[in-house]
N, CA and C atoms as an extended XYZ file, in Angstrom:
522
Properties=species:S:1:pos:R:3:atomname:S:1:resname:S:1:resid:I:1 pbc="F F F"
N        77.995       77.561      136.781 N   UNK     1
C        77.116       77.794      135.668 CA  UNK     1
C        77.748       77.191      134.413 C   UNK     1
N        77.553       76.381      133.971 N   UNK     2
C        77.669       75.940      132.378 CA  UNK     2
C        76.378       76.080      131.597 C   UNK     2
N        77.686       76.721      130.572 N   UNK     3
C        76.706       77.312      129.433 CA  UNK     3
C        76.807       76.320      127.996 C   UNK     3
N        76.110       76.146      127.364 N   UNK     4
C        75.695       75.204      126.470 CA  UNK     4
C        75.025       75.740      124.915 C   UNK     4
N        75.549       75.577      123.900 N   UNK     5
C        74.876       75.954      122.354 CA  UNK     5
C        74.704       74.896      121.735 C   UNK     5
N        73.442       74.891      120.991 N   UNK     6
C        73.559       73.691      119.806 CA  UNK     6
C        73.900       75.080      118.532 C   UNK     6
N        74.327       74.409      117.501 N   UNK     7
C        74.603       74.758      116.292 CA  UNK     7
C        74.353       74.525      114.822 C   UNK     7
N        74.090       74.960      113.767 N   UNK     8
C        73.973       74.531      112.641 CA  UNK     8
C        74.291       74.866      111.570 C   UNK     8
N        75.673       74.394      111.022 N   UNK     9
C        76.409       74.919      110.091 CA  UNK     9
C        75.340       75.018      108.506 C   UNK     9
N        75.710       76.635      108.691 N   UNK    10
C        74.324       76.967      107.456 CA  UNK    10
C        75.183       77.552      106.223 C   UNK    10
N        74.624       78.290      105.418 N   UNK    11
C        75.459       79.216      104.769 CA  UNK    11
C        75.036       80.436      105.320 C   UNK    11
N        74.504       81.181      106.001 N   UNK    12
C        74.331       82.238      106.661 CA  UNK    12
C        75.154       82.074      107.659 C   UNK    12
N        75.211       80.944      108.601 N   UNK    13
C        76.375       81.164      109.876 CA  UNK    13
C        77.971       81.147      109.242 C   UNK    13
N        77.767       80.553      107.662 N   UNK    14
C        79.639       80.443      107.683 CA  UNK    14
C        79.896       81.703      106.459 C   UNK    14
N        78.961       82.372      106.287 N   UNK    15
C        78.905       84.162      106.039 CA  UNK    15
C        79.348       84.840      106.941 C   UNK    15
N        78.794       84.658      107.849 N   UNK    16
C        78.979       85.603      108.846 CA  UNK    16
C        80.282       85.554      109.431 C   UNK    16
N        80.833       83.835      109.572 N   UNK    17
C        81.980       83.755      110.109 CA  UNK    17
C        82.994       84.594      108.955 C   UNK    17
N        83.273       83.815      107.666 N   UNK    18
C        84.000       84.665      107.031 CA  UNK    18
C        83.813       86.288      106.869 C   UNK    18
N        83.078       86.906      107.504 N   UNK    19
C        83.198       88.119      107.175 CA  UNK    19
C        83.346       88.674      108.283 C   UNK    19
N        83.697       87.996      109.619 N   UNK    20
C        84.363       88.355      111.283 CA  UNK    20
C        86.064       88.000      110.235 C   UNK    20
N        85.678       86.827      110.137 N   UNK    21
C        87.666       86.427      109.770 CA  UNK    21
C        87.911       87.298      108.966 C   UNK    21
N        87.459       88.077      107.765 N   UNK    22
C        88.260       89.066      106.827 CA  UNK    22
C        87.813       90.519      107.468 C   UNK    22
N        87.200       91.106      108.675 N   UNK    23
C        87.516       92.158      108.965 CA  UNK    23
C        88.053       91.953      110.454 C   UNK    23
N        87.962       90.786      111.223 N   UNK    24
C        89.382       90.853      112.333 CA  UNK    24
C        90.461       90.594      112.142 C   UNK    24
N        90.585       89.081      112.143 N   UNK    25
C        91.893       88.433      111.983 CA  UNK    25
C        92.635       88.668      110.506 C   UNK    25
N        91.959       88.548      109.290 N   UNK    26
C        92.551       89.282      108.091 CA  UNK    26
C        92.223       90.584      107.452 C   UNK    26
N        92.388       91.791      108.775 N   UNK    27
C        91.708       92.939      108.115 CA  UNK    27
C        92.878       93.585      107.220 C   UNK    27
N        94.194       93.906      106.852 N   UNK    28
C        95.156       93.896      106.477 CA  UNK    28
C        95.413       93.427      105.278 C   UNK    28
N        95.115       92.102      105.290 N   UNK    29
C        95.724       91.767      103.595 CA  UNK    29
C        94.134       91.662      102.796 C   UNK    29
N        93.015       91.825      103.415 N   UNK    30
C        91.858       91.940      102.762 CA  UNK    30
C        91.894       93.200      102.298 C   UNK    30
N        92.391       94.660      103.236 N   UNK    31
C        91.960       95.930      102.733 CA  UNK    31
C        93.162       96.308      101.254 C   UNK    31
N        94.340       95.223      101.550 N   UNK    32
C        94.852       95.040      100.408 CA  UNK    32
C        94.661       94.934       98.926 C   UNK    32
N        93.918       93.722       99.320 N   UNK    33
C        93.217       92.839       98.005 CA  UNK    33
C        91.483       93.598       97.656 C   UNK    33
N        91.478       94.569       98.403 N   UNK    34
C        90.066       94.790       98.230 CA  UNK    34
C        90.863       96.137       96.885 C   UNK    34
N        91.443       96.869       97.330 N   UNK    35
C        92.201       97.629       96.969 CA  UNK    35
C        92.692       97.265       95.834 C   UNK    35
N        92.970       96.506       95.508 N   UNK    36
C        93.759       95.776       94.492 CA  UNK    36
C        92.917       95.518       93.308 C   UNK    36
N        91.690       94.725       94.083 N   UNK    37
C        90.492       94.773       93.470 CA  UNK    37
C        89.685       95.745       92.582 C   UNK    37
N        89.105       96.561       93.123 N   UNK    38
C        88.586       97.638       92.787 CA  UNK    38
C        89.486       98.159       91.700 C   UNK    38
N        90.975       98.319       92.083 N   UNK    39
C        92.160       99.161       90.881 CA  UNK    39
C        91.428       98.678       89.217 C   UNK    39
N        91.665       97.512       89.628 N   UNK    40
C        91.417       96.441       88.514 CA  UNK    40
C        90.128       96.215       87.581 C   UNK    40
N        89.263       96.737       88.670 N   UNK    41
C        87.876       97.033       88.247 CA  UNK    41
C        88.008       98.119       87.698 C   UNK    41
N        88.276       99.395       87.883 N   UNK    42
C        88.508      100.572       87.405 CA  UNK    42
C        88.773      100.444       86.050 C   UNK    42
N        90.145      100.297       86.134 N   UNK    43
C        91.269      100.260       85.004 CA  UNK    43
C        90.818       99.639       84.074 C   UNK    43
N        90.154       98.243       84.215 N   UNK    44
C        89.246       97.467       83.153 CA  UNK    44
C        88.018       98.159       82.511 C   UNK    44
N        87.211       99.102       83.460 N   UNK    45
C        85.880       99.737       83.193 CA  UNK    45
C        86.663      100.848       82.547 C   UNK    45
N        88.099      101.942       82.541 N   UNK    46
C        87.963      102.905       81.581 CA  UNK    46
C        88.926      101.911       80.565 C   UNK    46
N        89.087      101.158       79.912 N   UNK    47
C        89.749      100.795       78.960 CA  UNK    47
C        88.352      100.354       78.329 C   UNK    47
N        87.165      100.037       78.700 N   UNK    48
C        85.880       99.931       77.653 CA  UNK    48
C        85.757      100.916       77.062 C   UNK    48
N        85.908      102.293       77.628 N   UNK    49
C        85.513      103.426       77.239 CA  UNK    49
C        86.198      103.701       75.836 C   UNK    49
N        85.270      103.694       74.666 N   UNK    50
C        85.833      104.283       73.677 CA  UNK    50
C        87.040      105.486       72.842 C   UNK    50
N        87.884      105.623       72.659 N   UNK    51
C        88.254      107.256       72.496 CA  UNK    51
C        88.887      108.039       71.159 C   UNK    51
N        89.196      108.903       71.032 N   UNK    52
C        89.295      109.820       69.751 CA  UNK    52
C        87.984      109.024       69.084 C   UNK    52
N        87.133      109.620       69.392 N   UNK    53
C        85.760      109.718       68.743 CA  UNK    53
C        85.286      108.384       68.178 C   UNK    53
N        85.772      107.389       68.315 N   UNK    54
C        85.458      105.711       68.230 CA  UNK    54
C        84.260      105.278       68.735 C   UNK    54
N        83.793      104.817       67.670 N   UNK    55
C        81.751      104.130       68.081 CA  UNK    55
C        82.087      102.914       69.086 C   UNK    55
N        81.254      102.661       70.228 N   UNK    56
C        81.303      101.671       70.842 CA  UNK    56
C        80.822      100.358       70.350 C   UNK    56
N        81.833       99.136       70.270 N   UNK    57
C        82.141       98.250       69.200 CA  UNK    57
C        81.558       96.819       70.210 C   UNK    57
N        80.764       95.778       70.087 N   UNK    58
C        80.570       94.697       70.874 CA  UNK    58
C        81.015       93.125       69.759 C   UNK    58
N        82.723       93.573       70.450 N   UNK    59
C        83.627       92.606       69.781 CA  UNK    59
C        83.658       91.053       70.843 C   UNK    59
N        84.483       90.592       70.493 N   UNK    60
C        85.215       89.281       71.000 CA  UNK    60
C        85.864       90.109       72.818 C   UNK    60
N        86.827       90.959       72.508 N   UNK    61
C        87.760       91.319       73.750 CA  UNK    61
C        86.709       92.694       74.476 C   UNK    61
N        85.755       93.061       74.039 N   UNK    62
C        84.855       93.646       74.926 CA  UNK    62
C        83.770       92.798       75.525 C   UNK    62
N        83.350       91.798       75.018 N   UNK    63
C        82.602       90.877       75.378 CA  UNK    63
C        83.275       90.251       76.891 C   UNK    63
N        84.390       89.722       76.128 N   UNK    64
C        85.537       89.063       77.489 CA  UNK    64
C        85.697       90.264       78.916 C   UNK    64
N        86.024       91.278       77.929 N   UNK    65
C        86.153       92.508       79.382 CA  UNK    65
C        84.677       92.628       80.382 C   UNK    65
N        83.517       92.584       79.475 N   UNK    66
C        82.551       92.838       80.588 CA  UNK    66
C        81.972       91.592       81.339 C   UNK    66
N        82.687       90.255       80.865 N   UNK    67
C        82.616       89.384       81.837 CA  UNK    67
C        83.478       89.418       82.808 C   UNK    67
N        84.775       89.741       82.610 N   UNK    68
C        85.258       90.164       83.581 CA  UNK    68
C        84.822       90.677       84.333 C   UNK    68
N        84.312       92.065       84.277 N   UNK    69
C        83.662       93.144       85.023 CA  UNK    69
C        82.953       92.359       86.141 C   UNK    69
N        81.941       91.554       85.278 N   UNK    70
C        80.710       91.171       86.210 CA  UNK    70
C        81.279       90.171       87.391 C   UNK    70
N        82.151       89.327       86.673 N   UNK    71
C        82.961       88.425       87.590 CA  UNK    71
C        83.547       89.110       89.123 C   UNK    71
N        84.258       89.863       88.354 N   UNK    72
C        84.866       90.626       89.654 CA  UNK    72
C        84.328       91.743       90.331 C   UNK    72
N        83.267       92.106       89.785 N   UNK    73
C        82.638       93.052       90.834 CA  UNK    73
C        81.504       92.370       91.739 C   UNK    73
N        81.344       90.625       90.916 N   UNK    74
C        80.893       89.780       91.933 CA  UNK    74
C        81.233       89.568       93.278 C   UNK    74
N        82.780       88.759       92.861 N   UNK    75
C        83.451       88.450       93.995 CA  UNK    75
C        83.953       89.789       94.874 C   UNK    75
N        83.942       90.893       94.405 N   UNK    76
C        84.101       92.181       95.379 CA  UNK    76
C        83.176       92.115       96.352 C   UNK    76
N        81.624       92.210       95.544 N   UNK    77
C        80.905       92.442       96.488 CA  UNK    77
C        80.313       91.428       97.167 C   UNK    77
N        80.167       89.851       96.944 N   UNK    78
C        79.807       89.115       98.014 CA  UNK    78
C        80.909       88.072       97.939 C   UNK    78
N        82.415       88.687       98.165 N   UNK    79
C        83.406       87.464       98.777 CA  UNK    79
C        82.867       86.719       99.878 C   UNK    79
N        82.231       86.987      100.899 N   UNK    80
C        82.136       86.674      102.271 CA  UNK    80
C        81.208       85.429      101.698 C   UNK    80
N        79.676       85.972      101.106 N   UNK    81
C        78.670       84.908      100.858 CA  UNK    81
C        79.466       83.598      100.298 C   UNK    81
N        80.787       84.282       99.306 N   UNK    82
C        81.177       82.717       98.664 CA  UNK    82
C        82.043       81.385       99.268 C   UNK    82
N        82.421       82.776      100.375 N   UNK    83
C        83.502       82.332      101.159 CA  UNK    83
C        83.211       81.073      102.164 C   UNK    83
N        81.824       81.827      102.632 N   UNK    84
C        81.334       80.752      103.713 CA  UNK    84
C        80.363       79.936      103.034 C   UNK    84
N        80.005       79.740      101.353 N   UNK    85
C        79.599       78.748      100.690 CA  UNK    85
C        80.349       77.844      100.591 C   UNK    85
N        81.890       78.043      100.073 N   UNK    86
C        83.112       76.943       99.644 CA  UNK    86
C        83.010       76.301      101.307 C   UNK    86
N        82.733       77.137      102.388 N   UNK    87
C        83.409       76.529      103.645 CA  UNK    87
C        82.269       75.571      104.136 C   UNK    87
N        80.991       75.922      103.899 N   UNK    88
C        80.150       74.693      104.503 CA  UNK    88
C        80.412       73.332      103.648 C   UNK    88
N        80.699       73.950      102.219 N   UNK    89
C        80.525       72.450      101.530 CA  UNK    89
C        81.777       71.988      101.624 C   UNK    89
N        82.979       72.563      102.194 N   UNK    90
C        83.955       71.961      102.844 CA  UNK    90
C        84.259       70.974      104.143 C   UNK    90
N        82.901       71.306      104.661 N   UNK    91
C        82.848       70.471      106.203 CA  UNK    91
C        82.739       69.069      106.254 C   UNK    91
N        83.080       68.641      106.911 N   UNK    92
C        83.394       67.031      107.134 CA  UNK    92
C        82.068       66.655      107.252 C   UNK    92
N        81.648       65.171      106.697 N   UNK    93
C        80.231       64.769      106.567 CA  UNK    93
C        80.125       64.502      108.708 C   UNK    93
N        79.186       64.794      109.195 N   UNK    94
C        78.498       64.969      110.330 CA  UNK    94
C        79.076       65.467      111.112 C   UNK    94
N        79.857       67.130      110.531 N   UNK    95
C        79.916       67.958      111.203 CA  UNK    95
C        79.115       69.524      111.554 C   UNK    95
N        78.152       69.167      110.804 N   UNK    96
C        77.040       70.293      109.916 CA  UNK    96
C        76.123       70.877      111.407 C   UNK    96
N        76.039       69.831      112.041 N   UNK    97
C        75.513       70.306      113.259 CA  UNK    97
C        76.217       70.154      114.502 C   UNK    97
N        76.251       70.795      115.402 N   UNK    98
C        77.544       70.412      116.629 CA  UNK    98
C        76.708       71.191      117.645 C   UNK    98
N        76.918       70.297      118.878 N   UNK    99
C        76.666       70.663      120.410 CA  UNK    99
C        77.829       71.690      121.139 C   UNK    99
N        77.995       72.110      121.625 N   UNK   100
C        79.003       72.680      122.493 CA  UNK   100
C        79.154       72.879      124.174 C   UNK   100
N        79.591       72.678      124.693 N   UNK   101
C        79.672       72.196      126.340 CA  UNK   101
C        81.010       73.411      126.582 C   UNK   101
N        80.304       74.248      127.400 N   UNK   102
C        81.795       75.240      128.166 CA  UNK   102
C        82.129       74.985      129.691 C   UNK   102
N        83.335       74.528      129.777 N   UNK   103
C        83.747       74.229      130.875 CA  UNK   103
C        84.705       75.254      131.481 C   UNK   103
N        85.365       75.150      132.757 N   UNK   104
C        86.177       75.490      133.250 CA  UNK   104
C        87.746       76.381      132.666 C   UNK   104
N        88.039       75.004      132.085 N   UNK   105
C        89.454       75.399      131.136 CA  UNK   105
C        89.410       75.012      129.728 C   UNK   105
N        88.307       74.519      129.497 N   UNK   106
C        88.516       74.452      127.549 CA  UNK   106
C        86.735       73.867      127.424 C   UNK   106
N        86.201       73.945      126.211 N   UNK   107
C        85.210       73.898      125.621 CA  UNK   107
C        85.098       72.132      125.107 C   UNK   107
N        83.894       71.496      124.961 N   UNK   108
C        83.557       70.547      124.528 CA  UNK   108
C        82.863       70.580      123.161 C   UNK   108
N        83.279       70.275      121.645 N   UNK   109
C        82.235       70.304      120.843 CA  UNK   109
C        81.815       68.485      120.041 C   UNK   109
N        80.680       68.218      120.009 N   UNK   110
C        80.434       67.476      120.201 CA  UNK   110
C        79.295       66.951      118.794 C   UNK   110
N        79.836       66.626      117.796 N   UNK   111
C        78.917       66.446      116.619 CA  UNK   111
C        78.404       64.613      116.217 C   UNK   111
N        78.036       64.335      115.336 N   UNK   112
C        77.871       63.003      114.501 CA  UNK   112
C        79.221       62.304      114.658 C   UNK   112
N        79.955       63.051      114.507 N   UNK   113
C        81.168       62.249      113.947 CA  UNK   113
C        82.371       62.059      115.038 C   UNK   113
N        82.427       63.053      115.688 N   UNK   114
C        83.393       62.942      116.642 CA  UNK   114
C        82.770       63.878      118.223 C   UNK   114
N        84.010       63.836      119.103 N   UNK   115
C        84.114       64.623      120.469 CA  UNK   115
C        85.208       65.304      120.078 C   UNK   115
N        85.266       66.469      120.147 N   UNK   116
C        86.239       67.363      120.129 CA  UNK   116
C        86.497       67.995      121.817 C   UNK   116
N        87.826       68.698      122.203 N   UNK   117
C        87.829       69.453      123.180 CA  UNK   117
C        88.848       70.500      122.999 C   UNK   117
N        88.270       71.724      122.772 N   UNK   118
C        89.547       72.595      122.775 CA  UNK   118
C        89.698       73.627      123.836 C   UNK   118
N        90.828       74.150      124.116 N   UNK   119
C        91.336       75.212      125.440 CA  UNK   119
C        91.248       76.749      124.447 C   UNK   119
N        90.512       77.422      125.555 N   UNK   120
C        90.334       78.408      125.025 CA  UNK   120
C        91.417       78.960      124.941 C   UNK   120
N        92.786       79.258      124.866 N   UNK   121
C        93.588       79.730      124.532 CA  UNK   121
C        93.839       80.041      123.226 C   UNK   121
N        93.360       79.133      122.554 N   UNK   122
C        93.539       78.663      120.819 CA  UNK   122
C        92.725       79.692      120.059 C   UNK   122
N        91.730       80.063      120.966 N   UNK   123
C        90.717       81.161      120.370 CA  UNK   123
C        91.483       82.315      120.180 C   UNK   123
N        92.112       82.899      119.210 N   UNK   124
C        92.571       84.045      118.731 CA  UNK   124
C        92.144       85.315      118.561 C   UNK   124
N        90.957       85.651      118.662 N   UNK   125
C        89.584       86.646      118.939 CA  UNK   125
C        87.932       86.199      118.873 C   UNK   125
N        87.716       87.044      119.368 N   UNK   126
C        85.888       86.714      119.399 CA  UNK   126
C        85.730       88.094      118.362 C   UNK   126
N        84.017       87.124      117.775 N   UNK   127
C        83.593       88.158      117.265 CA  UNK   127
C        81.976       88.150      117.549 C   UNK   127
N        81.319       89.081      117.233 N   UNK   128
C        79.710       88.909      117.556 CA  UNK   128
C        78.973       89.791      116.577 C   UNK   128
N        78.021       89.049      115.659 N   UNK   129
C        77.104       89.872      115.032 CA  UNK   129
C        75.652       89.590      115.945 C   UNK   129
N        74.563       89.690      115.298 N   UNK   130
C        73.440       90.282      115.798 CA  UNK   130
C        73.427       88.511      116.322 C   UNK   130
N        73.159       87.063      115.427 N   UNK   131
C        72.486       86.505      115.994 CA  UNK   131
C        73.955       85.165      116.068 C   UNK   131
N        75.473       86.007      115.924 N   UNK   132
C        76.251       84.570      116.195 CA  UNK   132
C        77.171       85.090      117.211 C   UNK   132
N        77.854       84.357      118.072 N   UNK   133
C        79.225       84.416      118.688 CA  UNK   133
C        79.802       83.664      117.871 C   UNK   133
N        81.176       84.027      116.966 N   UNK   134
C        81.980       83.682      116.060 CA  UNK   134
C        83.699       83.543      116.899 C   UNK   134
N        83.990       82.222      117.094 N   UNK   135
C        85.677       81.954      117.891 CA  UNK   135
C        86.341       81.692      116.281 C   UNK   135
N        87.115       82.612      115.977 N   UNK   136
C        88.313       82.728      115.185 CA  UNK   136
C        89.684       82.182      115.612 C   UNK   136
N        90.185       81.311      115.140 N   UNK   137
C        91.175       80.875      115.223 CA  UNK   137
C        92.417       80.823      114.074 C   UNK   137
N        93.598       80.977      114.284 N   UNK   138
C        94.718       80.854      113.290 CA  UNK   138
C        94.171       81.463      111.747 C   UNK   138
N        93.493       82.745      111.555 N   UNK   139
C        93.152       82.758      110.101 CA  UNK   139
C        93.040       81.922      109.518 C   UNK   139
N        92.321       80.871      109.624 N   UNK   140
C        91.384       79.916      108.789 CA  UNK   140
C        90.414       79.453      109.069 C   UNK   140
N        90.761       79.400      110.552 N   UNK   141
C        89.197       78.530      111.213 CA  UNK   141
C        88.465       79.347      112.052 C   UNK   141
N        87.058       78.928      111.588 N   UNK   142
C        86.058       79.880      112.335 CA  UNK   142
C        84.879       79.214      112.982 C   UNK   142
N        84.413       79.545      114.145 N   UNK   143
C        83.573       78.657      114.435 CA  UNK   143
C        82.259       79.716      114.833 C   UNK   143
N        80.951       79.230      114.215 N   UNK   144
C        80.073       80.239      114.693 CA  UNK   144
C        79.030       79.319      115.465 C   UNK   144
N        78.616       80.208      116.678 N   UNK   145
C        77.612       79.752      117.685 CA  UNK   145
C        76.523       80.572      118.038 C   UNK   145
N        75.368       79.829      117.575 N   UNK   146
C        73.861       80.728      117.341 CA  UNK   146
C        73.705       80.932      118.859 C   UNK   146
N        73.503       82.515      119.035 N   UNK   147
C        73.400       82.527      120.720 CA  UNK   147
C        71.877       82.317      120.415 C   UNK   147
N        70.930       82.530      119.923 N   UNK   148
C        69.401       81.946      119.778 CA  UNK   148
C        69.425       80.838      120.588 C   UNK   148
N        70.396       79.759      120.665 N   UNK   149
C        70.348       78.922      120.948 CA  UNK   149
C        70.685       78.458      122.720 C   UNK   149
N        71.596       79.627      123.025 N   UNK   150
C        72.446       79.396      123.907 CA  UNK   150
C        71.279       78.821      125.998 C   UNK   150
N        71.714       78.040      126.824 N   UNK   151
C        71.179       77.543      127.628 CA  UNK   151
C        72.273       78.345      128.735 C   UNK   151
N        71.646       78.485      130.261 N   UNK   152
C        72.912       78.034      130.900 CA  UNK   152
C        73.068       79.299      131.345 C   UNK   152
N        72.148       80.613      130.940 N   UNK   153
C        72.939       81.863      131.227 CA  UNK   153
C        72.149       83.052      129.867 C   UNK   153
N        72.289       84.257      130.137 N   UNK   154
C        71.935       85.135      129.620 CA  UNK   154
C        73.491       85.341      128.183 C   UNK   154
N        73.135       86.161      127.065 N   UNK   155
C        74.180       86.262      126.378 CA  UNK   155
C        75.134       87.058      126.926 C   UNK   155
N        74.768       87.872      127.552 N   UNK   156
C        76.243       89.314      128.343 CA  UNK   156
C        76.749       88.109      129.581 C   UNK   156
N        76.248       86.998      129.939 N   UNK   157
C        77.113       86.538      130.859 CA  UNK   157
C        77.847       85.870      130.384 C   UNK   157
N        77.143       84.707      129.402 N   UNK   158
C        78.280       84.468      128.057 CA  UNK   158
C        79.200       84.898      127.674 C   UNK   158
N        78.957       86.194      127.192 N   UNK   159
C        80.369       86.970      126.789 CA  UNK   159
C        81.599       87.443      127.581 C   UNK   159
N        80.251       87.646      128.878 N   UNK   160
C        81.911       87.721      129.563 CA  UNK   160
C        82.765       86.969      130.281 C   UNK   160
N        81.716       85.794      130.332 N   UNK   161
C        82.661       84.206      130.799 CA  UNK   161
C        83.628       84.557      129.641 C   UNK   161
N        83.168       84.524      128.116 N   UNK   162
C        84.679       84.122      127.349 CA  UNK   162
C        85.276       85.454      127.654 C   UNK   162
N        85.184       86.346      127.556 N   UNK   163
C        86.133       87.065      127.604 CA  UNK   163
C        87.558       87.131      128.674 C   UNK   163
N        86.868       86.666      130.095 N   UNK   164
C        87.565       86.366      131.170 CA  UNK   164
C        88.704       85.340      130.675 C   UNK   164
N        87.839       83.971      130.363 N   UNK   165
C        88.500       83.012      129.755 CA  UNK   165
C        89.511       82.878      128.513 C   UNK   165
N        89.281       83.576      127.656 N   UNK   166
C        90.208       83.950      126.573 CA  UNK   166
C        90.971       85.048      126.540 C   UNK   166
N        90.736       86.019      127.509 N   UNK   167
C        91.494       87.115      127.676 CA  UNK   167
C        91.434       88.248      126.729 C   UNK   167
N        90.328       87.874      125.497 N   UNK   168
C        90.270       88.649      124.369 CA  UNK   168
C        88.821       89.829      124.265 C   UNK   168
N        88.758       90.667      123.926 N   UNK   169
C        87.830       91.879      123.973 CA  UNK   169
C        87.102       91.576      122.588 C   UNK   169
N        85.422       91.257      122.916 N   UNK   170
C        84.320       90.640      121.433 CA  UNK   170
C        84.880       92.122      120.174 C   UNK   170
N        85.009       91.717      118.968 N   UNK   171
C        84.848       92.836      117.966 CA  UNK   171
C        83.317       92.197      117.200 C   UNK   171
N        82.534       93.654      116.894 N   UNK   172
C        81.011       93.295      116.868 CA  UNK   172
C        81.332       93.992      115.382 C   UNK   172
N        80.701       92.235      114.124 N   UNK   173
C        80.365       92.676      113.145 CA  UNK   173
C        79.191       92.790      112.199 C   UNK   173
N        79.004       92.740      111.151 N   UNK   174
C        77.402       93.086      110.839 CA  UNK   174
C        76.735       91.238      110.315 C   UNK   174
């Protein structure tokens, strides 16, 4: 049985990937920085707060503070969306769409621009939301595959070809 995906690097599929990569492979130094985050948000939101009975003043350095605010309670709440924005428009010109071929002992991906072949070994965890299988590799690289798409086999047989094959157990994210 070979199983087969086409793909299409969107900003919804490289969302989704970054937000498998910052709650599998970087769940640790994200719950860090999320942490870190928020402090910062805090600490900035009660230093607006007026005190000993002081009228609320819309100066130069409160102006600056509530851009701050907005800034960073941006990137709090949709790091992932920006994450996998910087990463599509990071992709190599005719790599935006890619074929994929699963074989035996390593995978075929197959775009505009090149033939790739990699051994599933390299795959460092799986992940699965509702409509991607996401192969994480080395905390940086992520690859997402629209099972919508998938030929060759049902998705639970899919999964558990890789799982056999990679030796790794899917973590299912939103």
């Amino acid at each position: 049985m070979t199983f087969e995906i086409h793909s299409d690097i969107t900003n919804q599929s490289m969302t989704v990937a970054a937000r498998a990569m910052r709650k599998v492979l970087r769940r640790k130094r994200s719950i860090l920085w999320a942490i870190f985050g928020w402090s910062v948000f805090f600490i900035n939101a009660l230093l607006l707060i007026p005190f000993d009975g002081e009228s609320f003043t819309l100066d130069v350095r409160t102006v600056i503070s509530l851009l701050v605010e907005v800034m960073l309670l941006s990137v709090l709440l949709f790091q992932d969306r920006f994450n996998g924005i910087i990463a599509r428009k990071n992709a190599l010109a005719g790599t935006k769409e890619y074929h994929v071929a699963f074989g035996e002992d390593s995978y075929t991906v197959v775009t505009a621009a090149t033939t790739s072949t990699f051994r599933y070994e390299l795959i460092d965890a799986l992940a699965e939301s509702q409509d991607y299988i996401i192969f994480l590799m080395k905390k940086r690289y992520a690859q997402p595959l629209d099972k919508r798409t998938l030929t060759g086999g049902t998705v639970e047989e899919f999964k558990r070809f890789l799982e056999e094959k990679t030796g790794k157990d899917f973590r299912r994210v939103k």
